[in-house]
N, C-alpha and C positions, 0 to 999 in steps of 0.2 A: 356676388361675393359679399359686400358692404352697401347695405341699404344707404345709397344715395342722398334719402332724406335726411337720415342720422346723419352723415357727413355734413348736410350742408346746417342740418342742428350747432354739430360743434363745431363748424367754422364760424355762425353766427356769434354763440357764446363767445370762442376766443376774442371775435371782434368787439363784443360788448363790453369786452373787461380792458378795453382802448380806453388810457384816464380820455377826460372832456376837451382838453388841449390838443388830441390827436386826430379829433373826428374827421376831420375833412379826407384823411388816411384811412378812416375807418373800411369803405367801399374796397380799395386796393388792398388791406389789409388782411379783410376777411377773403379775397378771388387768392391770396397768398394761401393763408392756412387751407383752404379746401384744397388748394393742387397740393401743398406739404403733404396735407393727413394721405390724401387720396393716393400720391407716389408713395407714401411710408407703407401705407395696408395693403396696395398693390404687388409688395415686396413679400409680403408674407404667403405664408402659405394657408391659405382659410379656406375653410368649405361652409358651404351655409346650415343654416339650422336641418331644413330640410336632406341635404346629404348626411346629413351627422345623424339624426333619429333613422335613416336607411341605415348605414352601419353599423348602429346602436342594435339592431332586430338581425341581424345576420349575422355581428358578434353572439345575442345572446341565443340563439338557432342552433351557431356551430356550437356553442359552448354547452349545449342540450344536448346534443349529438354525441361530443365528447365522453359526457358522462353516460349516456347510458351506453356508449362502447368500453370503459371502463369496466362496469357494469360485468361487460358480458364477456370481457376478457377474466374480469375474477373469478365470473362464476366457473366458465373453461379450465382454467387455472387449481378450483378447488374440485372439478371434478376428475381432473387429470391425476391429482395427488390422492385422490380418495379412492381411486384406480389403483394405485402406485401401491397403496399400502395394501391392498387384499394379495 
């Protein structure tokens, strides 16, 4: 789902931005923000890059399909009427 590294990225940063007076909390700090971030994204609904370019190409397939049934429904359509009128 959420590349791990990136998480443990910005739990780092959250931790870094600890003013000077807090560092000894720093350590506890930052095992805080990665379980936050990590129960918050866990809540979501995400799919990874890799699912996402999969349905990206099976959106754009069907939507290929679509058109040229479109297509050949008009053409149907204009030869029915072209029928109609003789």
């Amino acid at each position: 789902m959420f590349d791990p590294k990136s998480l443990d990225d910005i739990a780092s940063r959250l931790a870094g931005a600890i003013p000077p007076g807090l560092s000894s909390l720093k350590e506890d700090l930052e095992k805080s923000f990665h379980a936050i971030l990590q129960s918050a994204l866990g809540k979501l609904d995400l799919v990874t890059r890799e699912e996402f370019e999969v349905q990206k190409l099976v959106l754009a397939k069907t939507r290929s399909k679509l058109e040229d049934l479109e297509k050949r429904v008009t053409g149907m359509e204009q030869q029915l009427l072209s029928k109609d009128e003789l």
